[in-house]
N, C-alpha and C positions, 0 to 999 in steps of 0.2 A: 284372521280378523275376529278378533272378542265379538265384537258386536255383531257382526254376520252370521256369526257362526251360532249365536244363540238366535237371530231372526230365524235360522232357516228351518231351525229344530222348530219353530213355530210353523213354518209352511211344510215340513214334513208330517206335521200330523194329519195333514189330510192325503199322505202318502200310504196309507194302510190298507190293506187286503182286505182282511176280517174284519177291521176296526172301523171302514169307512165306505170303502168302495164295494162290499157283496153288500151293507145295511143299506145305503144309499140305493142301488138297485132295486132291494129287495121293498124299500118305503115306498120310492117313487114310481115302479113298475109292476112288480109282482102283487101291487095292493089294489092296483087297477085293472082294465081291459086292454094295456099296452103288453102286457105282458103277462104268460102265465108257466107256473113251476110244475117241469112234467119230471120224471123219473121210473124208477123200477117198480115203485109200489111207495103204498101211503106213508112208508120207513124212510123213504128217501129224502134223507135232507128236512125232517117233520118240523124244524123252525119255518125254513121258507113256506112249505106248503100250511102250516098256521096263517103266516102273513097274509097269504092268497086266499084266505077265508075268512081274513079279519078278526083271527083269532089273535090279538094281541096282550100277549099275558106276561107278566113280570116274571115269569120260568125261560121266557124267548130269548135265546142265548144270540139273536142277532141284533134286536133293541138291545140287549146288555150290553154286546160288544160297543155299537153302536156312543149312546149313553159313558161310556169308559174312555173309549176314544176320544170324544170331543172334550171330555170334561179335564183329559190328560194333553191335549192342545188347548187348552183354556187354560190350564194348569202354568204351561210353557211362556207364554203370552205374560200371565200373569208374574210370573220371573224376569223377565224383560221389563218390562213394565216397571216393578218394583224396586231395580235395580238401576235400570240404563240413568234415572237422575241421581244416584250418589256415587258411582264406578266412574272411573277416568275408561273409556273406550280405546282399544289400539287396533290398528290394524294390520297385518297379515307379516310387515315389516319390525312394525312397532313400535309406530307413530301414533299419535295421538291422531282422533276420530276427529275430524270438524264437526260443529256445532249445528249446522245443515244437516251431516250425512245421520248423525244422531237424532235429526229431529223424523228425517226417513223412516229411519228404523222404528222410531216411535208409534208414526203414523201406519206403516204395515202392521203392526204386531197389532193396533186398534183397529186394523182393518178387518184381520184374519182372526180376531178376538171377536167381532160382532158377526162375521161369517160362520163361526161356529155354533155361536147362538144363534143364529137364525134359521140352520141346520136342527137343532132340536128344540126350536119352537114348532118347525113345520111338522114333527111328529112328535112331541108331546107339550105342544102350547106353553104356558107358564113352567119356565122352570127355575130353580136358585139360582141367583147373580151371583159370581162370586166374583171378586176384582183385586183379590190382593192372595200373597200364598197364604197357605192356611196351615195351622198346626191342629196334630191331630184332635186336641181338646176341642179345636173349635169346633168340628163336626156334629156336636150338640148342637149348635147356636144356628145353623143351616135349615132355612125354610122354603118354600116354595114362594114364586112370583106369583099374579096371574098374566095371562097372554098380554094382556095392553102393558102390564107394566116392562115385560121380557120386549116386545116393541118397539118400546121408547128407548131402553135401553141400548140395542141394537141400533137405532135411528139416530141417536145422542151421542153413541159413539162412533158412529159415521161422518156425523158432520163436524167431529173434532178433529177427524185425519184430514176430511176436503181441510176445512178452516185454519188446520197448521202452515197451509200453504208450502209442504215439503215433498209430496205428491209429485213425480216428474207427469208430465202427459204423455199418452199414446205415441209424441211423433218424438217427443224428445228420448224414449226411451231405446236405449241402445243394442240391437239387436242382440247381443250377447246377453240384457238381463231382460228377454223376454220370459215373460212368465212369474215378474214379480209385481206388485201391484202397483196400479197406474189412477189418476187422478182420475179419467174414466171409469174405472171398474167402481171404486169407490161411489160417484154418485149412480152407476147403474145400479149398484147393487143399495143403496138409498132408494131407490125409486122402484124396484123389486119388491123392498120390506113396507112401502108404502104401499102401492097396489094389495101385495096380500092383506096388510093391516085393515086397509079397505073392509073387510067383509064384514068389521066388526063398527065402522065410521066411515062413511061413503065421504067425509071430508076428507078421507088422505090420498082419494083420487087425485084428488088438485095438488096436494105437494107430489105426488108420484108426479105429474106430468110435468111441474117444475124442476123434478129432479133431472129427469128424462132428457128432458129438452140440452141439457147439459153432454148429450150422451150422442143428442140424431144426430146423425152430418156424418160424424167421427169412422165410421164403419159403413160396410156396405156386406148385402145378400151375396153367397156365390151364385154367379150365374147357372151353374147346371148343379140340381143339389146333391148327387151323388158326389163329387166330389169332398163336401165332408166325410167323407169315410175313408178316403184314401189316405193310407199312410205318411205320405211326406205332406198332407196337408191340414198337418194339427193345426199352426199356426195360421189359419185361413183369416181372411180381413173381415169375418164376422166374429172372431174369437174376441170377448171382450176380459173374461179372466179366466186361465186357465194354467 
């Protein structure tokens, strides 16, 4: 499937090692009192142990990674994007793509296009929109956002994937494609970027709670929480995207 096959390279770029999954740790944990980076001596691993002290300096080869990766899933996104309305779509047979499953496509690859940005707003705030592919000349023309306007961005193109109305929901989605994006994760993860937005305009509390609201009901806590941790329980009824 053309079209699938370019979505997924979208959802695989948050499939990386070094590119997503040790930076992600090393932002959201190692930077905090959740967690902290031990080793052989002050040599070991000297990017993480920066992080762990706040030393965050444009030599940090885990923000680089980090920063490369998303901007090369941004990258992906923005190929789909730029493509998926002048290409005829086929699928896996070689059938033309319905005008629905196309408009899916659409809506995930905006999904997982403002998920990225919103990934590196949370550790470097305002950074350059980029929305279409880019030739290297344009690399000149490349400016920085600030945080409200990376944001809106993020929030604007969230409620273009809800408002496609192409989005399957939670119950309709068929076990076999869990783990690709669902009309809930979309407004959770709207209501996410709203509360954070929150710190800079206490007025995006109330659209988080409107986003929200869209979201309670739908899911439920495990009862004993150690079972998050157990192996055949990735997909627990609190999983909303993953």
């Amino acid at each position: 499937d053309a079209g699938l096959g370019s979505v997924f390279k979208c959802y695989y770029s948050l499939h990386d090692v070094y590119g997503y999954e040790v930076p992600r740790f090393a932002i959201g944990d190692v930077c905090t009192d959740d967690a902290e980076k031990g080793g052989s001596d002050a040599g070991d691993n000297a990017p993480m142990n920066d992080m762990a002290y706040g030393y965050a300096t444009s030599a940090n080869k885990v923000l680089n990674n980090f920063w490369t990766q998303m901007y090369a899933g941004i990258g992906n996104c923005n190929i789909c994007l730029d493509n998926f309305p002048i290409y005829e779509l086929v699928d896996a047979e070689g059938y033309p793509v319905s005008e629905g499953e196309k408009s899916r496509y659409t809506a995930e690859v905006r999904f997982l296009r403002a998920f990225m940005y919103f990934e590196l707003a949370k550790a470097f705030g305002g950074v350059p929109i980029i929305t279409t592919t880019l030739a290297p000349a344009d690399s000149r023309s490349i400016v920085r956002t600030t945080e409200d306007e990376t944001l809106k961005f993020i929030v604007d193109e969230l409620e273009a994937a809800i408002e496609s109305g192409a989005l399957p929901t939670k119950a309709a989605l068929p076990a076999a494609e869990l783990g690709r994006v669902t009309l809930e994760a979309a407004w959770a993860l709207k209501g996410k970027v709203e509360m954070y937005w929150a710190k800079n305009d206490e007025s995006h509390y109330a659209e988080a709670l409107a986003s929200l609201q869209n979201v309670i009901g739908k899911y439920s806590l495990e009862p004993n929480f150690q079972n998050l941790w157990l192996e055949d329980n990735y997909y627990s009824d609190e999983a909303i995207f993953v």
